[in-house]
MARNU-402323 format. One line per field, with one value per residue: y, x negated, z of N, C-alpha, C in turn; residue number from 1. Coordinates in nm, 2 decimals, always signed. Layout:
n.Y [Y	...]
n.X [X	...]
n.Z [Z	...]
ca.Y [Y	...]
ca.X [X	...]
ca.Z [Z	...]
c.Y [Y	...]
c.X [X	...]
c.Z [Z	...]
resi [NUM	...]
***
This chain:
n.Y [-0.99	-1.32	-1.53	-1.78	-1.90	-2.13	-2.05	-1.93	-1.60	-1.35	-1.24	-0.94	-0.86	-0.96	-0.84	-0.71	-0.68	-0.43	-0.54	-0.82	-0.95	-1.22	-1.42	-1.65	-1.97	-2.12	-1.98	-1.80	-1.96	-2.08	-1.84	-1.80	-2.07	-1.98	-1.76	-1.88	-2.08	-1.92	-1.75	-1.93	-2.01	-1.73	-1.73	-1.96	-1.91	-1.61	-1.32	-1.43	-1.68	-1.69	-1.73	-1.62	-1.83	-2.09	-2.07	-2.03	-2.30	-2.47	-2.37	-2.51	-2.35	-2.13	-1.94	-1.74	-1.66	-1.65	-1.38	-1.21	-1.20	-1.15	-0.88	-0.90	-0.98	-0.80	-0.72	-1.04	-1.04	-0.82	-0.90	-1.14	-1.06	-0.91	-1.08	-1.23	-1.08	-1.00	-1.26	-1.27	-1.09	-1.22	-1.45	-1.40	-1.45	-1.47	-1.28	-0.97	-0.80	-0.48	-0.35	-0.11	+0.16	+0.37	+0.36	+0.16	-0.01	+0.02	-0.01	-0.28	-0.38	-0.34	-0.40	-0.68	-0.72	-0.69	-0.90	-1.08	-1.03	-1.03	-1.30	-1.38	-1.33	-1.33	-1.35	-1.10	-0.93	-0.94	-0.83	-0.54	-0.49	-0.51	-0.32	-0.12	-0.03	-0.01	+0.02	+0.20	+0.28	+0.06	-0.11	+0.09	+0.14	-0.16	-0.13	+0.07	-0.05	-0.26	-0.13	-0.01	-0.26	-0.30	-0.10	-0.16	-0.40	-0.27	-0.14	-0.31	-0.47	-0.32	-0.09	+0.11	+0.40	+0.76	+1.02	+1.21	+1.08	+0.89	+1.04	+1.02	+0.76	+0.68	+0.82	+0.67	+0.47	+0.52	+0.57	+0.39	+0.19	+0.31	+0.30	-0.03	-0.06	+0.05	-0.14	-0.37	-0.29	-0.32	-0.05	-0.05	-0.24	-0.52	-0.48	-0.24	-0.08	-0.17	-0.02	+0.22	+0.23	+0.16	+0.38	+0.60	+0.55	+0.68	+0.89	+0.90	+0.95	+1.19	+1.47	+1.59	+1.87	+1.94	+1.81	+1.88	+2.12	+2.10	+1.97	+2.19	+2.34	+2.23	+2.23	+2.48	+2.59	+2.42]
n.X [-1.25	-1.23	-1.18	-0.94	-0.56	-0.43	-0.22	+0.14	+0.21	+0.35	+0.71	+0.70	+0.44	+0.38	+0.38	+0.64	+0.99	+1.20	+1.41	+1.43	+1.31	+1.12	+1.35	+1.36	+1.21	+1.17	+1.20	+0.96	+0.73	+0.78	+0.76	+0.48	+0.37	+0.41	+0.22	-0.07	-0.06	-0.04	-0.31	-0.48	-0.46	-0.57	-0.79	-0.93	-0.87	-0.79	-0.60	-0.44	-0.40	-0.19	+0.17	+0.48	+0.68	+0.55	+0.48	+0.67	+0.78	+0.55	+0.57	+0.80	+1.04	+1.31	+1.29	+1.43	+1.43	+1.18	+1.12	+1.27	+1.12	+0.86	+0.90	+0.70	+0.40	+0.22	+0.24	+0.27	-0.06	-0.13	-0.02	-0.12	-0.39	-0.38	-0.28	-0.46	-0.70	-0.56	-0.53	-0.78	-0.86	-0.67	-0.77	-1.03	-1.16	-1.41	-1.64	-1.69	-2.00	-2.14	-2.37	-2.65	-2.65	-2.37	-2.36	-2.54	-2.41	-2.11	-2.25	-2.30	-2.07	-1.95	-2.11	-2.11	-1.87	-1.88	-2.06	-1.85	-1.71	-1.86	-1.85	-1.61	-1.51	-1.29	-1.04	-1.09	-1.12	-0.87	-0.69	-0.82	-0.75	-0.44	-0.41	-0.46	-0.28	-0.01	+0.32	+0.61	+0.80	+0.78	+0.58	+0.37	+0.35	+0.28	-0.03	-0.08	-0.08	-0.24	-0.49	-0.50	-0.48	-0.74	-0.91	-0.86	-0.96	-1.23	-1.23	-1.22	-1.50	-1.66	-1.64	-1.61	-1.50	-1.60	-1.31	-1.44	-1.61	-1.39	-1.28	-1.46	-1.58	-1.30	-1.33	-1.58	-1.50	-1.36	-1.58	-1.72	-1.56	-1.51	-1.80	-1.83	-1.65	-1.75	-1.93	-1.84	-1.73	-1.98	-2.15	-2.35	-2.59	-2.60	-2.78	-2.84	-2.58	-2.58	-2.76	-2.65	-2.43	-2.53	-2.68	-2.48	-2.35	-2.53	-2.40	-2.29	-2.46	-2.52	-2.54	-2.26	-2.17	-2.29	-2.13	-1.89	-1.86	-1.98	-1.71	-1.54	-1.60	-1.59	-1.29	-1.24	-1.32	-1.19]
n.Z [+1.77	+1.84	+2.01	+2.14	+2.26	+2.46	+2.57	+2.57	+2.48	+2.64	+2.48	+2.47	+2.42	+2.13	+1.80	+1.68	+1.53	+1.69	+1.76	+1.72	+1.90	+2.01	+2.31	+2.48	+2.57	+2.31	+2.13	+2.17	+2.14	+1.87	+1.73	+1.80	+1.71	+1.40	+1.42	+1.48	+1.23	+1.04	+1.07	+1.03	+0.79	+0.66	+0.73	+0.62	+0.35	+0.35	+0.27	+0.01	+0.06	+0.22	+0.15	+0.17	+0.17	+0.21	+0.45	+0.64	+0.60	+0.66	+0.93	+1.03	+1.00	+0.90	+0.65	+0.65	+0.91	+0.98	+0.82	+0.98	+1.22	+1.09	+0.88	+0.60	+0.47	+0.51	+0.79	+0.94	+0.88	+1.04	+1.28	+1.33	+1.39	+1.62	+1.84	+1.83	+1.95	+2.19	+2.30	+2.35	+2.57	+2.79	+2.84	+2.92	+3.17	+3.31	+3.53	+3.40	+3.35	+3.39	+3.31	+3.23	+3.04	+2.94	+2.66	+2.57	+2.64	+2.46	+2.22	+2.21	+2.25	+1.99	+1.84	+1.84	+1.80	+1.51	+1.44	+1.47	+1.23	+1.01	+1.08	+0.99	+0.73	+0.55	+0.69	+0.76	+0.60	+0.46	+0.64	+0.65	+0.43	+0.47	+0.69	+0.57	+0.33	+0.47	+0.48	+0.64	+0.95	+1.10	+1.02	+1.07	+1.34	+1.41	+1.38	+1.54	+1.75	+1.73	+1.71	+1.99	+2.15	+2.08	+2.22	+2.46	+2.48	+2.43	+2.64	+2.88	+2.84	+2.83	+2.97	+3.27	+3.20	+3.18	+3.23	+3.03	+2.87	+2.76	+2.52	+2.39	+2.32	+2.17	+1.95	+1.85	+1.79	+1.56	+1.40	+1.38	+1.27	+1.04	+0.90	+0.93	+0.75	+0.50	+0.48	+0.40	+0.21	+0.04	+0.01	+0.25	+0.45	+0.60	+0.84	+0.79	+0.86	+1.15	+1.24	+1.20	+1.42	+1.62	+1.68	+1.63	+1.94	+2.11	+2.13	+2.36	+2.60	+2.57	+2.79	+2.93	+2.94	+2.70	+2.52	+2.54	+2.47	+2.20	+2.14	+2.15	+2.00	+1.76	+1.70	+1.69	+1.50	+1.33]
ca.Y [-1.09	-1.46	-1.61	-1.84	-1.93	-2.17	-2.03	-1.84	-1.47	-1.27	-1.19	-0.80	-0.84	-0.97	-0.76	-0.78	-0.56	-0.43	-0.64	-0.94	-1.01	-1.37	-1.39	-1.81	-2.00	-2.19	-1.82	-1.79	-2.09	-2.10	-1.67	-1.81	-2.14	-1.89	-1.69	-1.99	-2.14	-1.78	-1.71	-2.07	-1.98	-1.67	-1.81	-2.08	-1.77	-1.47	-1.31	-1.49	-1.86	-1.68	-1.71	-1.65	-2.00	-2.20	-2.00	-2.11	-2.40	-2.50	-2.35	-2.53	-2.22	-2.08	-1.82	-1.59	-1.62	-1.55	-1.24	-1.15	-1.20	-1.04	-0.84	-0.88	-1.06	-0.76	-0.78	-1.16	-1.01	-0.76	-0.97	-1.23	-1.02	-0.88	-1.23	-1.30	-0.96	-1.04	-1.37	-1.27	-1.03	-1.34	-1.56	-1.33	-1.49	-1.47	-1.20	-0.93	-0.69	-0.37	-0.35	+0.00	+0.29	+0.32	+0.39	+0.04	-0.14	+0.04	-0.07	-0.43	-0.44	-0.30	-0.50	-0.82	-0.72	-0.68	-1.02	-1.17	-1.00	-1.12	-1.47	-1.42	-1.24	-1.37	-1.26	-0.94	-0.87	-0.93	-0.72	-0.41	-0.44	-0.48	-0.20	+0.07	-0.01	-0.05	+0.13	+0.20	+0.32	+0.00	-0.12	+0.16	+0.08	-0.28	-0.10	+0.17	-0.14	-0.35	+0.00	+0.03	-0.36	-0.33	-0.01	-0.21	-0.53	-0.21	-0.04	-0.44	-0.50	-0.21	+0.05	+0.21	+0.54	+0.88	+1.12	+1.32	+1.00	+0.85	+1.09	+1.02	+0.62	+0.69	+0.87	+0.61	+0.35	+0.54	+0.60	+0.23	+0.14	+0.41	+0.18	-0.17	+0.00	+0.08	-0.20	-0.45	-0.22	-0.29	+0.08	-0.07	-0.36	-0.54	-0.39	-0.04	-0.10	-0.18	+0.08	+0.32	+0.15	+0.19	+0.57	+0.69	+0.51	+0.75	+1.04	+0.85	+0.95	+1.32	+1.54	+1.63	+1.98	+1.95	+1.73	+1.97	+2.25	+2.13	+1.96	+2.31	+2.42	+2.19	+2.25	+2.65	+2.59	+2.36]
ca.X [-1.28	-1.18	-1.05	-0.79	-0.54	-0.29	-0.07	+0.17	+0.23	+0.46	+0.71	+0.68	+0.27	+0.38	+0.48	+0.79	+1.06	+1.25	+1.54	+1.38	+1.20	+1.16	+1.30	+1.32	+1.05	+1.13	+1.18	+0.84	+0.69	+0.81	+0.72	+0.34	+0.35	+0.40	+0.07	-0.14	-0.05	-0.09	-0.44	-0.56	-0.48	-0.64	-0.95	-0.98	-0.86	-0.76	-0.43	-0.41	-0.35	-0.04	+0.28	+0.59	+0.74	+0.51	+0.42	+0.80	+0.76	+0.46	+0.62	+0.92	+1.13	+1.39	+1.22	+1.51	+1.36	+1.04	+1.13	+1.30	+1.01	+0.78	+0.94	+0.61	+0.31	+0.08	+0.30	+0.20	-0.16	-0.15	+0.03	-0.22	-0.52	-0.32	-0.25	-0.63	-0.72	-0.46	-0.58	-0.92	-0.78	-0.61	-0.92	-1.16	-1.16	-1.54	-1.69	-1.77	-2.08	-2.13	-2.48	-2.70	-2.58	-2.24	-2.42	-2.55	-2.26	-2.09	-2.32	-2.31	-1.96	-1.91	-2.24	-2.06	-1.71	-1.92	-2.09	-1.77	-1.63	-1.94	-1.84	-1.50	-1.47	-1.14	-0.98	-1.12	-1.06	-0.70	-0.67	-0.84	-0.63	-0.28	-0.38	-0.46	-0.16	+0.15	+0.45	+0.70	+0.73	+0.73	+0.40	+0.24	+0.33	+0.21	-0.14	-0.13	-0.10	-0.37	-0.56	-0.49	-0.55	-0.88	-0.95	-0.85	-1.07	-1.32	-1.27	-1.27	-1.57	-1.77	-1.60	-1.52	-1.57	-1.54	-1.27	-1.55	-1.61	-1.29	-1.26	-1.59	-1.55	-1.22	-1.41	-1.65	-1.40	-1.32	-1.67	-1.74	-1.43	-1.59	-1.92	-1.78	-1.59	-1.90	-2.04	-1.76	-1.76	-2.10	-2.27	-2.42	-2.65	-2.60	-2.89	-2.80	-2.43	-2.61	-2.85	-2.59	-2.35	-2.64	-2.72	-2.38	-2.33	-2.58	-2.30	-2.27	-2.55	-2.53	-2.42	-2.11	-2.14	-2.30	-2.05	-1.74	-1.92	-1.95	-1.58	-1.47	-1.66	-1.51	-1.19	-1.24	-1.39	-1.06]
ca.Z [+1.87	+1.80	+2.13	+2.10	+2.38	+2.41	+2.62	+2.53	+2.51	+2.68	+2.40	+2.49	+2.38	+2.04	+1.73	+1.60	+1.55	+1.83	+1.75	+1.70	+2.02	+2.11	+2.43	+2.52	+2.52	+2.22	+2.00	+2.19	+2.06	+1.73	+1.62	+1.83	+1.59	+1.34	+1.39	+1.48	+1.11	+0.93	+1.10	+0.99	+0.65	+0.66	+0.79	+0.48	+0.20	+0.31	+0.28	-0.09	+0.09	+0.31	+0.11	+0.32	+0.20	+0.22	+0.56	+0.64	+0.60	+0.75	+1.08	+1.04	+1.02	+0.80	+0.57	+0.66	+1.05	+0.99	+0.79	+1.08	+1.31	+1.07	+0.75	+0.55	+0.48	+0.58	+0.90	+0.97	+0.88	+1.16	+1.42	+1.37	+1.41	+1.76	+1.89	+1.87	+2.02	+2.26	+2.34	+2.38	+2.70	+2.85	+2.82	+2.97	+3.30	+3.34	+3.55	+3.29	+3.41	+3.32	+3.34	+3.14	+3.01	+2.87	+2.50	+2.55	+2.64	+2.41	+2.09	+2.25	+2.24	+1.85	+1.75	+1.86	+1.71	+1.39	+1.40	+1.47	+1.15	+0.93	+1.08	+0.95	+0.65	+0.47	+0.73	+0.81	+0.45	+0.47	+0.79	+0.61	+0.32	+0.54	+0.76	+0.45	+0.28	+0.56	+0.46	+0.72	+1.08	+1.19	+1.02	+1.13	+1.51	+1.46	+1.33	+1.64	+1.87	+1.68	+1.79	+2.11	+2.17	+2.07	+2.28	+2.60	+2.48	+2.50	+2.80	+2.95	+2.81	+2.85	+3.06	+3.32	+3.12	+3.30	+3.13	+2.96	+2.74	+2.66	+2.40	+2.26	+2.30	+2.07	+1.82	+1.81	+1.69	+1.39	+1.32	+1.38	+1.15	+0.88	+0.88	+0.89	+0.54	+0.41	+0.48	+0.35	+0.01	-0.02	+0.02	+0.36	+0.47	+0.78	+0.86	+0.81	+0.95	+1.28	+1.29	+1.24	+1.52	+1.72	+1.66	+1.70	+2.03	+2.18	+2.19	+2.51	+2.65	+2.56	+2.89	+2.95	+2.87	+2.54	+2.47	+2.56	+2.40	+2.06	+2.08	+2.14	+1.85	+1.64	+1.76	+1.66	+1.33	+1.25]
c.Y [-1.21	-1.57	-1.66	-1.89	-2.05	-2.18	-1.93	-1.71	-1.44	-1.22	-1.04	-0.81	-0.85	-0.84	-0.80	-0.65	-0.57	-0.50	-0.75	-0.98	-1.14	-1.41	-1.54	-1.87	-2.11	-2.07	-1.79	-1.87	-2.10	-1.98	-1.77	-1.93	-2.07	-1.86	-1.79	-1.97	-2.03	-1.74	-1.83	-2.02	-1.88	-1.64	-1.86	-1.96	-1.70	-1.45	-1.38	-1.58	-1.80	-1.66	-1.72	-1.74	-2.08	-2.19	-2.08	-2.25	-2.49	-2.49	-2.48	-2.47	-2.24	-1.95	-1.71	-1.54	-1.59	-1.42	-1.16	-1.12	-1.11	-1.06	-0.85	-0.92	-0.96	-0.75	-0.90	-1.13	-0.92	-0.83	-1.05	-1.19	-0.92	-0.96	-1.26	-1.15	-1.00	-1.19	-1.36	-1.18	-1.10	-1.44	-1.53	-1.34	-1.52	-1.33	-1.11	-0.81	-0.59	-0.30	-0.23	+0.06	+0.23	+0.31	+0.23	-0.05	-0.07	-0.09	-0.17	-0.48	-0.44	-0.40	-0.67	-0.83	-0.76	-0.79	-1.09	-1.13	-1.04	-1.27	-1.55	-1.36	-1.22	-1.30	-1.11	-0.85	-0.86	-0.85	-0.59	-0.43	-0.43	-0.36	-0.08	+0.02	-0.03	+0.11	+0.11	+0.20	+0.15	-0.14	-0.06	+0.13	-0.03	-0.22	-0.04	+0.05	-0.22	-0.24	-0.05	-0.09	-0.37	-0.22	-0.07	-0.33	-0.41	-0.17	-0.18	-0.51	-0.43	-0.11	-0.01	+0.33	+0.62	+0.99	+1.19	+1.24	+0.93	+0.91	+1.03	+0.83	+0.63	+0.72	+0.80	+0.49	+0.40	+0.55	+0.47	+0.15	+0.18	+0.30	+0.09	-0.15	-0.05	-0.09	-0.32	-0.35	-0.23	-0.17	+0.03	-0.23	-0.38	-0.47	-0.21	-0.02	-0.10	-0.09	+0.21	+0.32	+0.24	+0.34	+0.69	+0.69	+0.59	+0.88	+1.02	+0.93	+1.13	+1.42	+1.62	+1.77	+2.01	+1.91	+1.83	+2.10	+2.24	+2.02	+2.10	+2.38	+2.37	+2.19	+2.37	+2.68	+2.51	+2.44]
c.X [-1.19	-1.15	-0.94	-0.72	-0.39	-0.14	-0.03	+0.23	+0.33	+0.53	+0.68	+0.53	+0.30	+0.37	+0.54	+0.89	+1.14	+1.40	+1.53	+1.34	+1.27	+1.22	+1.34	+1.23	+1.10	+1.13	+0.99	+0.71	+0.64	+0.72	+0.51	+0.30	+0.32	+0.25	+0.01	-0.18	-0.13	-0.22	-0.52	-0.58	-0.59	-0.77	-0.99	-0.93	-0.78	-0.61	-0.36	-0.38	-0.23	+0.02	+0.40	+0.66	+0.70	+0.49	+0.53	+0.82	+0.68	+0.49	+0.71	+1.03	+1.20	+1.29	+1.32	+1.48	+1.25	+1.05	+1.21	+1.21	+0.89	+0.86	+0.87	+0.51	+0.19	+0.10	+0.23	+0.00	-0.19	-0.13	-0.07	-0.36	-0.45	-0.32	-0.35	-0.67	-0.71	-0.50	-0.74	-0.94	-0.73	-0.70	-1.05	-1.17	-1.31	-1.56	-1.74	-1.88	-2.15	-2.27	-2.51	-2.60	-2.46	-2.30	-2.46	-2.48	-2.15	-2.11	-2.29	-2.21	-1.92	-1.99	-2.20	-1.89	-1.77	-2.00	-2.01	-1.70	-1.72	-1.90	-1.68	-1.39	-1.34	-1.09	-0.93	-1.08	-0.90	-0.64	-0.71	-0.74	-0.46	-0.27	-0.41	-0.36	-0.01	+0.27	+0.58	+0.70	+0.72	+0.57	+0.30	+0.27	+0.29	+0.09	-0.20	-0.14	-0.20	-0.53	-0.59	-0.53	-0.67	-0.96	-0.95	-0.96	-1.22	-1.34	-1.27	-1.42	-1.72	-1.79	-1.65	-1.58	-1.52	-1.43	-1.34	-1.58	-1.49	-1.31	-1.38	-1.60	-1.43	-1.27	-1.53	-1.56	-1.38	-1.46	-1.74	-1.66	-1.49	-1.73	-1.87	-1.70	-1.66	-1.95	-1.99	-1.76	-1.87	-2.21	-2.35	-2.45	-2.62	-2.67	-2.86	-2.70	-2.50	-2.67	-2.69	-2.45	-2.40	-2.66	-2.58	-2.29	-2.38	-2.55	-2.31	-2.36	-2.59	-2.47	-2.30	-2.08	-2.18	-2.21	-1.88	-1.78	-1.89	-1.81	-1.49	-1.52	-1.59	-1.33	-1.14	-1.23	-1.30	-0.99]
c.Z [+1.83	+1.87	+2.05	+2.27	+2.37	+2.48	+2.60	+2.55	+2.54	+2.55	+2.36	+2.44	+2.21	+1.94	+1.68	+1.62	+1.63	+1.85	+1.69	+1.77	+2.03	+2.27	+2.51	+2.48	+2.37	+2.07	+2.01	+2.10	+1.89	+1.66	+1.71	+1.70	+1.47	+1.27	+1.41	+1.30	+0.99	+0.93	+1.07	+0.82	+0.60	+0.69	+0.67	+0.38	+0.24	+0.29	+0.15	-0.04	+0.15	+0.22	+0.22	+0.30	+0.24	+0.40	+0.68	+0.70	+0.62	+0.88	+1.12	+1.07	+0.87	+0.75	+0.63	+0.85	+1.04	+0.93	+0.89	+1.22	+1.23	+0.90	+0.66	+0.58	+0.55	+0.76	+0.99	+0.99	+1.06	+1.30	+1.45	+1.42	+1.59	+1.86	+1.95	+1.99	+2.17	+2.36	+2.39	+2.54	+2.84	+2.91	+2.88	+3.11	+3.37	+3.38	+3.41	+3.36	+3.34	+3.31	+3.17	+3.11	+2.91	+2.70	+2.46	+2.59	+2.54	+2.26	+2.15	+2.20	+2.07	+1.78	+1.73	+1.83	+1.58	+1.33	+1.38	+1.28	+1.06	+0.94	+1.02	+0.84	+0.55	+0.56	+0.78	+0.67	+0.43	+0.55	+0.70	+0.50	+0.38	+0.58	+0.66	+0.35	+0.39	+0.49	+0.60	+0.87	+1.15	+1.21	+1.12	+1.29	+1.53	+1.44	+1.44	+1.72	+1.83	+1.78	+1.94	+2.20	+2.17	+2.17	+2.40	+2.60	+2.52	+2.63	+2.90	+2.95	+2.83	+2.93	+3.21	+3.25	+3.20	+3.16	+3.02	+2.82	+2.67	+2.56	+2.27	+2.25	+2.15	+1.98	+1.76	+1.74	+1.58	+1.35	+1.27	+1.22	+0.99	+0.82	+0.83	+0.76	+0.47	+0.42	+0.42	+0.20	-0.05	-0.05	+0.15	+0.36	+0.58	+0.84	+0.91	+0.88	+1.11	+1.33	+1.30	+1.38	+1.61	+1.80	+1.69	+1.83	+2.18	+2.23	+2.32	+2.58	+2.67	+2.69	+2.84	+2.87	+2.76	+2.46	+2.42	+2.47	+2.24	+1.99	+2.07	+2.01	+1.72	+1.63	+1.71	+1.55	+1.23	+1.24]
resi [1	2	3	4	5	6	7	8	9	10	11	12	13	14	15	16	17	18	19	20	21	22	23	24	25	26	27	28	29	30	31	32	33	34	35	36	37	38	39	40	41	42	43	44	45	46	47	48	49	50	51	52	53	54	55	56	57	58	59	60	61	62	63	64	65	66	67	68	69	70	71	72	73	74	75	76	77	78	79	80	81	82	83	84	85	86	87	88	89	90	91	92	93	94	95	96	97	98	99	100	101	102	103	104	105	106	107	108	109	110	111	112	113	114	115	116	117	118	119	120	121	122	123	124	125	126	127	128	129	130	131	132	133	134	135	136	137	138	139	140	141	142	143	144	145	146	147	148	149	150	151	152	153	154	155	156	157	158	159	160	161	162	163	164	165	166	167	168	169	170	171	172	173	174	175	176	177	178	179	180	181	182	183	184	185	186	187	188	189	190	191	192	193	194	195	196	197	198	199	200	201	202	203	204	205	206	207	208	209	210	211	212	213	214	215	216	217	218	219	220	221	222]
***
């Protein structure tokens, strides 16, 4: 999702490491100037245009503060694609209605992540390569929150889901994620990527106890 907002974030929404938080508005400011700058670049080329000097230096920061606000360029990657997320949450001040089946607001919502990501491929590209290589726990907790960001832009978007489907909403995101792979690697067509969106959206749709039955089966069989 590619909201922009220009006000700014609670530092607690950010990522950053936990002894880094911004907590005046001009630390605010500055780590948000930050992403701004980084997600422009990554827009026009990808995580190749972000160097962390010039990155620096375009903020008007010390290099040795931004490595403190984010230790790493795939860092900056992540945060930036959080921010937007983030902002897209913030911005959603339009009635949203939840109108047909959850399977079709579902697909709706993935089908229109997946345009945005065709509309903005440098970055999406930099984003999948940050998040399949992060080393360190505190990568990986910017990655689980990139997650869990995007799960709430769902359940805002699409939900209310009943207990029975969370699970299977979750499981659709990785299967979603598995696609959009494929389909950035070149084994899938837009085309195909959508159909298969489409097709695995209709778990939704499956009653409940089919549903519980053959997670228990897979569950057994693990």
């Amino acid at each position: 999702m590619w909201h922009s907002s220009s006000t700014p974030v609670p530092p607690n929404e950010l990522v950053f490491p936990a002894a880094s938080q911004p907590s005046t508005r001009p630390q605010i400011e500055r780590a948000e100037r930050i992403l701004s700058i980084a997600a422009d670049l990554l827009e026009s080329g990808g995580d190749g245009a972000v160097q962390m000097k010039d990155l620096a230096e375009r903020a008007g920061v010390a290099l040795s503060t931004l490595y403190r606000y984010f230790p790493s360029k795939r860092w900056v990657v992540i945060a930036a694609a959080v921010r937007r997320r983030q902002a897209r949450t913030r911005d959603s001040g339009r009635p949203v209605e939840h109108a047909g089946r959850p399977s079709q607001r579902v697909a709706g919502f993935f089908l229109e992540n997946f345009r945005d990501e065709r509309r903005h491929p440098h970055f999406m590209a930099a984003l999948r390569r940050a998040t399949s290589a992060v080393t360190g726990p505190g990568e990986r907790s910017a990655v689980e929150l990139l997650r869990d960001q995007f799960l709430r832009n769902l359940v805002q978007d699409a939900g209310p889901f009943s207990a029975e489907q969370l699970p299977i909403v979750e499981f659709l995101v990785e299967v979603v994620d598995l696609v959009e792979s494929r389909w950035a690697s070149g084994d899938l067509t837009g085309r195909q990527a959508r159909t298969r969106i489409i097709l695995a959206c209709k778990l939704l749709d499956l009653p409940s106890a089919e549903v519980n039955a053959a997670t228990a089966a897979a569950i057994e069989s693990s």
